[in-house]
C-alpha positions, -999 to +999 in steps of 0.1 A: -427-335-005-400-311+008-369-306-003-340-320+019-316-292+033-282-288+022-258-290+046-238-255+046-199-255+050-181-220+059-144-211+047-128-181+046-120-175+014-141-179-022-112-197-041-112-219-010-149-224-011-151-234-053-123-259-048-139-274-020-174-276-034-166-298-062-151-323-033-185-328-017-211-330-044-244-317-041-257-324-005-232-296+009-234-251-004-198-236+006-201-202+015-166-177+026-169-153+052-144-131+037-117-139+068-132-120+104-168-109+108-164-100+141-137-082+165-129-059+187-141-025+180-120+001+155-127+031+176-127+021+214-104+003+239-132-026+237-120-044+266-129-046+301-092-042+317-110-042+354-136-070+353-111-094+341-100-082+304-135-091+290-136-084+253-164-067+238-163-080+202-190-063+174-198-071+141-180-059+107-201-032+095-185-034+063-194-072+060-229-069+069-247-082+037-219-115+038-233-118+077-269-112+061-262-137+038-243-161+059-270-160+090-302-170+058-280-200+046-275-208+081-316-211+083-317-234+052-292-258+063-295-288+083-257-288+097-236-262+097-194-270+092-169-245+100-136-250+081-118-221+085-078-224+086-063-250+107-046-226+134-055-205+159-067-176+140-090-199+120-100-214+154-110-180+163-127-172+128-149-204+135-162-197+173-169-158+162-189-170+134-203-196+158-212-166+181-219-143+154-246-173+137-264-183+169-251-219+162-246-248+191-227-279+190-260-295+181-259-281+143-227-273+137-192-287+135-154-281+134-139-294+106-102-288+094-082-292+065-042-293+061-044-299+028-077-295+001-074-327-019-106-349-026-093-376+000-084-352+027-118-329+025-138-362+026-122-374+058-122-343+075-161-343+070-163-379+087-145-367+113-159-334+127-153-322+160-159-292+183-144-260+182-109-264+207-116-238+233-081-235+243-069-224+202-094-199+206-084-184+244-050-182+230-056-163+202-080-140+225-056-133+246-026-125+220-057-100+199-067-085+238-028-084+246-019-063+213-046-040+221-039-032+254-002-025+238-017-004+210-038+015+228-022+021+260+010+032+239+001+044+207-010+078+222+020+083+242+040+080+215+015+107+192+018+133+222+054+131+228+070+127+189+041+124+165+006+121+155+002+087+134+025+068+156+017+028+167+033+005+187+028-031+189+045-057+212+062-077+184+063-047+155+081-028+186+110-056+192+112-063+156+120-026+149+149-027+183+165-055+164+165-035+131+180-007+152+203-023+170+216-039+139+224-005+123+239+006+158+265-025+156+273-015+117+280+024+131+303+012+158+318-010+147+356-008+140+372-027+111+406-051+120+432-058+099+441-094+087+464-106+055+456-140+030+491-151+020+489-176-007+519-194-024+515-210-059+535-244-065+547-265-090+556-298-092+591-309-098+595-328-129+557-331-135+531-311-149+509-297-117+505-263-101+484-256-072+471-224-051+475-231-013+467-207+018+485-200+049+474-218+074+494-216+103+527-230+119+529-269+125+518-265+162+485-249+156+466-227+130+466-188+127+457-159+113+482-129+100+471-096+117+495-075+100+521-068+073+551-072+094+537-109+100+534-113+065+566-104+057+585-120+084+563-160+068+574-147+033+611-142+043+613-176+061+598-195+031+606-173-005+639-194-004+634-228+018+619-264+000+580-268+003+572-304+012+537-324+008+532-328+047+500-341+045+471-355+015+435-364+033+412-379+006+375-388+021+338-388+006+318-359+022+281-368+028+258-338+022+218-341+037+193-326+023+179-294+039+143-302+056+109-293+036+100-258+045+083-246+070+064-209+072+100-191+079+119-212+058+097-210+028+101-173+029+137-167+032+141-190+007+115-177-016+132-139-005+166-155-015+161-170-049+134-154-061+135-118-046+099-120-027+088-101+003+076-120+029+039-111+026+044-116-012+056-156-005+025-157+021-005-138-002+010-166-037+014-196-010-022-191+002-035-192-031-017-223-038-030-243-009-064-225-014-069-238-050-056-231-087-075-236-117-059-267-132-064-276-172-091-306-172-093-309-133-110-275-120-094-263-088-068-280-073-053-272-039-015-276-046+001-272-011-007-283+024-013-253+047+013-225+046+017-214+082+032-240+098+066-248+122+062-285+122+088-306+103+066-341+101+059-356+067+029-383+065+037-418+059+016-415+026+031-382+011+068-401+019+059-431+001+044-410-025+078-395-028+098-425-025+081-440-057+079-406-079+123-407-071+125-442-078+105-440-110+121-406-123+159-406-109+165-440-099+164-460-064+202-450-060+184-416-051+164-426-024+180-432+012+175-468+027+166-452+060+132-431+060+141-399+064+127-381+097+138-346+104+137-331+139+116-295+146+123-271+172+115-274+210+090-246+206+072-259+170+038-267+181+038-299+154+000-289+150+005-294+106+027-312+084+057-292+067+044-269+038+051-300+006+032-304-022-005-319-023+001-342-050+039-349-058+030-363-090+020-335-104+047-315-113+055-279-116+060-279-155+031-305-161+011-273-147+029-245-156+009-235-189-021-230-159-001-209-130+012-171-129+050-166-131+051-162-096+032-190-090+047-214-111+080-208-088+069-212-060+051-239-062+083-251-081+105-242-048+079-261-027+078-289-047+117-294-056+127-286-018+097-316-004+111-346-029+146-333-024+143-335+016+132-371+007+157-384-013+199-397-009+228-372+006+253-356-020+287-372-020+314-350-027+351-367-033+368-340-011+407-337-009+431-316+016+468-308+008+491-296+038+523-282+022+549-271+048+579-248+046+601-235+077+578-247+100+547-228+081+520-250+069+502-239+036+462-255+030+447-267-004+417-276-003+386-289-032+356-313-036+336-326-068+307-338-069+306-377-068+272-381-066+244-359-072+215-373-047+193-347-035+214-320-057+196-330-087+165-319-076+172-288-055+202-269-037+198-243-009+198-206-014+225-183+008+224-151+021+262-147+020+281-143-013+294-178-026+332-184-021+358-186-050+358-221-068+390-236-067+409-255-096+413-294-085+443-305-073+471-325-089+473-365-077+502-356-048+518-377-026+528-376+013+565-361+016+567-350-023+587-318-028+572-286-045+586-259-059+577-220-046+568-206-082+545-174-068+542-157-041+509-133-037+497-110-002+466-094+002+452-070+025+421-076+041+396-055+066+368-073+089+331-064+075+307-050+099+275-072+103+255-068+077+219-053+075+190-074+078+169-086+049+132-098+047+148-133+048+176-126+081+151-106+100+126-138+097+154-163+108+163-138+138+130-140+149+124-171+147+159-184+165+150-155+195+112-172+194+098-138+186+062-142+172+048-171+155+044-188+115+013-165+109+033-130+125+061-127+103+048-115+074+027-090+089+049-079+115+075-070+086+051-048+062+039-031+093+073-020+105+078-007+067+044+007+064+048+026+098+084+040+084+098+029+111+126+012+083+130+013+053+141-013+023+172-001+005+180-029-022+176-056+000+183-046+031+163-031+060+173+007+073+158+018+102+146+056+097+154+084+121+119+081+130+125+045+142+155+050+155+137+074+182+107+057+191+129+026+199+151+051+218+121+058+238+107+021+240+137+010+255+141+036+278+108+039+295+087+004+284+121-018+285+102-050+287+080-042+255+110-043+237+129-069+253+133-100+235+136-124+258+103-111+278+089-113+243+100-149+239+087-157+273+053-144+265+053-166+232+057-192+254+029-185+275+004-182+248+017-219+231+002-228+274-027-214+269-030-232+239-022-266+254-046-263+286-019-254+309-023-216+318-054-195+320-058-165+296-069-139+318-040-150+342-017-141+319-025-112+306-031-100+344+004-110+353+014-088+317-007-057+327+002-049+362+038-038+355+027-025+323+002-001+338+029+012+362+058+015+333+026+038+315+021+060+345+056+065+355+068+076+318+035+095+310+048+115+343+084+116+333+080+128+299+052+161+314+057+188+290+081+170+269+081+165+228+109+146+216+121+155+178+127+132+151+160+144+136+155+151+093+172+121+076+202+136+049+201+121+014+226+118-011+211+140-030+211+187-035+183+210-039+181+217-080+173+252-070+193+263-037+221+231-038+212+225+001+214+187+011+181+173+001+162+158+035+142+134+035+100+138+045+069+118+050+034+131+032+001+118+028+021+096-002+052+085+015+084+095+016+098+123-006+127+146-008+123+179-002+149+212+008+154+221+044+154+258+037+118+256+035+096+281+031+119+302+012+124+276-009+100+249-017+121+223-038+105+187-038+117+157-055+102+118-054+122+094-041+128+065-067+126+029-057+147+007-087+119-020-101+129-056-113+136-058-155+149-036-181+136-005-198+120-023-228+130+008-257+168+011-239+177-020-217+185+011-187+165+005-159+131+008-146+121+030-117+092+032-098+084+068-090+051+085-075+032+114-090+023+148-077-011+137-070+003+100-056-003+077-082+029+055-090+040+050-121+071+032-142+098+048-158+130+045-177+158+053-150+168+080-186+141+100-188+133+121-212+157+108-233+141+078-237+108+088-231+093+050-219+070+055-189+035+032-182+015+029-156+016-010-158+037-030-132+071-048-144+081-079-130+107-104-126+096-124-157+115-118-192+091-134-220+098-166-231+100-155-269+115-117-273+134-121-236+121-086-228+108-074-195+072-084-191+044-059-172+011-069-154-014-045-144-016-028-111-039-033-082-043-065-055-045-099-071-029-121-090-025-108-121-008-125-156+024-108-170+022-097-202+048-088-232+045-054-242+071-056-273+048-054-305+073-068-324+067-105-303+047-126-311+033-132-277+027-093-278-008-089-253-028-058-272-043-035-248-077-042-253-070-075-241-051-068-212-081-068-190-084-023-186-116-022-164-129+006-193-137+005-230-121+029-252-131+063-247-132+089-283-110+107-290-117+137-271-138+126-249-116+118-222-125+151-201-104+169-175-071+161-165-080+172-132-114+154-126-098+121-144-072+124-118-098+118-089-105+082-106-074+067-113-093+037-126-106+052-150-086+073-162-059+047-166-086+028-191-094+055-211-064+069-215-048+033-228-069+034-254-071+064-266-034+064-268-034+047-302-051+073-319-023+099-300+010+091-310+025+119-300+013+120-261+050+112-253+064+143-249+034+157-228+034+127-207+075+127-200+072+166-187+041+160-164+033+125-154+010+138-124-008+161-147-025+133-171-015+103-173+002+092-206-013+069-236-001+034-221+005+019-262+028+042-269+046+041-237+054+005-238+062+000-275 
């Protein structure tokens, strides 16, 4: 008798596909396609502009044995389920594999998964559907519409400033707004304004207070200068201050709404120093499936890219009982709690919340990386805290007036905790100074003037964006969508068109110039209203309402003339890209170090070039301490381009690894842990040998095996395989104690004995 075939289901990812599997038994093989195996091609336009922008899509010709594999389990199955990533892009994923497979709707199906729990994957399989035609136009027509962009512009832009150069349609506005930014912080002109304070007493009891000008009795207003100053402090240093006015109340907090895709990440870029495509790349392995102690993989988080703020009945009644159970039903609102999304959230997901709210982060954390563990901790804590009672804060106001001037006191304390316990909003702005509470006064009580103090004060420019204010922009101006921010971002910063100082984002003079030239010639490119509008039209073409080819028709006829009428302009033109200063002077000529781009990135080097050919690395300052000094730890690059980790001291303290540090102190020693370098995730490790939760090197998962001792061969040839070099030179740094200095004077050379390094 012959066998039954299996029914074959098709993700994208492998941790996806094992945590799946072991949801639906043996009747169904789970294969991942490894994201895209078919697209537009790398080399060629590959779209029809003329016959109605048809797209000429070809296979990955890196992915052929998956699609070799993929098209044979395809022949052994009896239905086929696509169950790639419930948004456009997944709905894309699934009809080119559909294509790509020779499937039809009679053995195959759409299936979809917001979250990948047991219940969820088992009801998604009763209720297949078919592949939504109009996800799919939409995200044809945003891919066709970026090409065009790319490769309509991306050659202007080599000809006319320099080879390398791309443009994009959202990566273009993204950079104007970076620009613009730094434009506003260059022009702008600082104003003058005062804080007067008075400190008062009470007379006859114990009770001193700090209050703020705040205006005359008639209205509020602010002192622009010192001869306002002067002429308050003259009218009150010797008249009676009276208690005008004492306004108790409870102040209601609410809890901020579960995260959505830009949420999550400024918050995870606020609190916890992440990059956005950091947040996304840890998020996506969350929701894709950890391995959990005693259950096997566990999908922890609903799907990641998301702008809808709806919570399902179950998940809030889930959270409703975990509160009661834990905190109390004083901590859960009487009202369900329903939060209202944007205009523009197409509400196709739930917000980003935790699978299972009653597993909680530290009941797991033994099983998740650092980074991991908190976000999945920020997830989980912002999700029960958007579900449970408003903060109530017993908030008081003193008004105390003198010669017609009124002085303002004001302070809260927390009454009652509600959502607070659980969680509390990061801000991008510094926190204000906490005030002292204030002493039990009454209406028309008389104070006495004890101090009083003037100070100075100078408007701030607007300050540069961050990962986390750039998102926000965006999102508030409707520029791109959950799955384009992250992306949009690293490009920007891979392209050099700006830069990450700290925190902040810089635009380079490179940037500054080819927005320069967007504006001027391709002004709706960089426009972000045209750029919210087409947004817009996309989220129609999702819903049924517009045509895709009608759209991008209606994009490409002005865009073609814009093309021509600058390519004309600009005949015989080549626009320079002014050098960008540093802070820093030539060690041999003491010119003003510029900076330059290279095959590695971004270096220093001396402007009098060629007669003098001083080069320096630019250092980028890396999270922790230098574990042998407590200075810190910077990130430089070698002369061949490998990065490496070094004490900000140098020599003098001779610590330098080729291991990654990160956030994490260790639990035990409290020094700055290290993980190794490459894509992944990857477990921190203690590198203090003096801890006992010290990770020897032959444990720390080095590809190689220890190498003898002199048989690590030439600097130079190990240099052409970093890999694995870096193994054997970790271990044979044990038996070479004294690789230090060598390794301190030329880390480009050979790299250094990792062991002694980190001890």
């Amino acid at each position: 008798m012959a066998k039954a075939k299996q029914n074959l289901l098709i993700v994208e990812s492998p941790a996806k596909a094992k945590t799946i599997e072991k949801y639906l038994g043996g009747d169904f093989k789970v294969k991942a396609s490894m994201g895209h195996l078919r697209d537009l091609p790398k080399k060629t336009m590959g779209v029809d502009i003329e016959h109605g922008f048809v797209p000429e899509y070809v296979p990955s010709q890196d992915r052929a044995d998956i699609i070799k594999e993929l098209k044979t389990a395809v022949k052994n199955s009896e239905t086929v389920y696509l169950a790639t990533d419930p948004d456009r892009e997944g709905e894309a994923i699934s009809w080119h594999l559909k294509e790509l497979l020779g499937l039809d709707d009679t053995n195959s199906h759409r299936v979809t998964f917001n979250e990948i729990t047991k219940k969820a994957v088992q009801e998604s399989i009763q209720k297949p559907r078919r592949i939504d035609q109009d996800l799919v136009d939409s995200q044809q027509a945003r891919r066709i519409l970026d090409r065009i962009v790319g490769y309509k512009l991306s050659p202007l832009l080599w000809a006319k400033i320099k080879r390398g150069l791309s443009a994009g349609r959202v990566q273009s506005v993204a950079t104007r707004m970076v620009v613009e930014r730094e434009e506003e912080i260059t022009a702008f002109i600082p104003e003058e304004y005062w804080h007067l304070d008075v400190t008062l007493d009470r007379i006859g009891k114990a009770g001193r207070f700090k209050a703020r000008f705040h205006g005359d009795t008639e209205k509020k207003r602010e002192l622009k200068s010192e001869v306002e100053v002067l002429e308050v402090v003259g009218a009150v240093k010797d008249a009676p201050f009276t208690v005008d006015k004492v306004k108790r109340r409870d102040q209601h907090r609410a809890p901020s709404p579960p995260f959505i895709t830009s949420t999550l990440q400024q918050e995870a870029s606020r609190k916890m120093g992440m990059t956005t495509r950091r947040t996304m790349s840890i998020a996506q392995q969350l929701y894709e499936g950890v391995e959990i102690t005693g259950e096997g993989a566990v999908g922890l988080i609903t799907y990641m890219r998301t702008d809808s703020l709806r919570i399902s009945e179950e998940a809030q009644g889930d959270a409703k009982r975990f509160i009661e159970g834990r905190y109390g039903k004083e901590y859960r609102p009487d009202v369900k709690r329903e939060f209202k999304g944007k205009k523009s959230a197409q509400d196709a997901h739930e917000a980003i919340r935790p699978s299972n709210v009653f597993l909680t982060p530290e009941d797991i954390k033994k099983d998740l990386t650092p980074e991991q563990f908190r976000l999945y901790r920020l997830i989980w804590s912002r999700f029960l805290a958007s579900q449970m009672s408003d903060a109530v804060y017993d908030s008081v106001t003193i008004d105390a007036v003198s010669a017609g001037y009124v002085f303002r006191a004001n302070h809260s304390a927390l009454k009652f905790a509600g959502f607070t316990a659980v969680y509390e909003e990061g801000k991008d702005e510094e926190k204000e100074e906490v005030q002292s509470p204030l002493p039990d006064l009454a209406e028309g009580e008389a104070v006495k003037l004890s101090k009083i103090d003037k100070e100075q004060k100078f408007t701030q420019p607007p300050a540069r964006y961050t990962e986390a204010s750039l998102v926000r922009a965006m999102e508030e101006l409707g520029i791109g969508r959950p799955s384009t921010y992250a992306p949009t971002i690293s490009t920007i910063m891979n392209r050099e068109y700006v830069v990450k100082e700290g925190k902040h984002l810089r635009p380079t003079a490179l940037g500054t110039v080819v927005t320069g030239l967007m504006k001027d010639k391709f002004g709706d490119i960089v426009d972000t209203h045209f750029t919210a509008q087409m947004e817009e039209n996309l989220d129609q073409v999702e819903e049924g309402k517009r045509q895709w080819q009608e759209v991008l028709s209606e994009f490409y006829v002005p865009f073609a003339k814009e093309l021509e009428e600058a390519e004309k302009s600009l005949d015989g033109q080549r626009i320079k890209v002014p050098d960008e200063l540093s802070d820093e002077y030539c060690d041999k000529c003491g010119k003003q170090l510029v900076i330059k781009s290279g095959r590695f990135g971004r270096f220093l080097a001396c402007p009098g070039f060629p007669e003098c050919d001083f080069t320096k690395p630019i250092v980028i300052e890396m999270p922790g301490k230098c574990p042998k000094c407590g200075s810190r730890i910077l990130k430089r690059t070698s002369k061949r381009g490998f990065p490496y980790y070094a004490c900000e001291k140098g020599k003098d303290c001779g610590f330098m690894t080729w291991d990654v540090p990160v956030a994490d102190n260790c639990p035990a020693c409290g020094k700055t842990m290290f993980k190794l370098s490459g894509r992944g995730s990857r477990k921190p490790f203690c590198v203090n040998e003096e801890c006992e939760n010290f990770l020897p090197e032959d444990k720390r998962g080095y590809k190689k095996k220890a190498a003898a001792e002199g048989e690590s061969g030439d600097a130079a040839a190990e240099e052409k395989k970093p890999a694995a070099k870096k193994a054997a030179t970790k271990k044979t740094a044990a038996k070479k104690p004294a690789a230090k200095k060598t390794t301190a004077k030329k880390p480009a050379a050979k790299k250094p004995a990792t062991k002694k390094a980190t001890k």
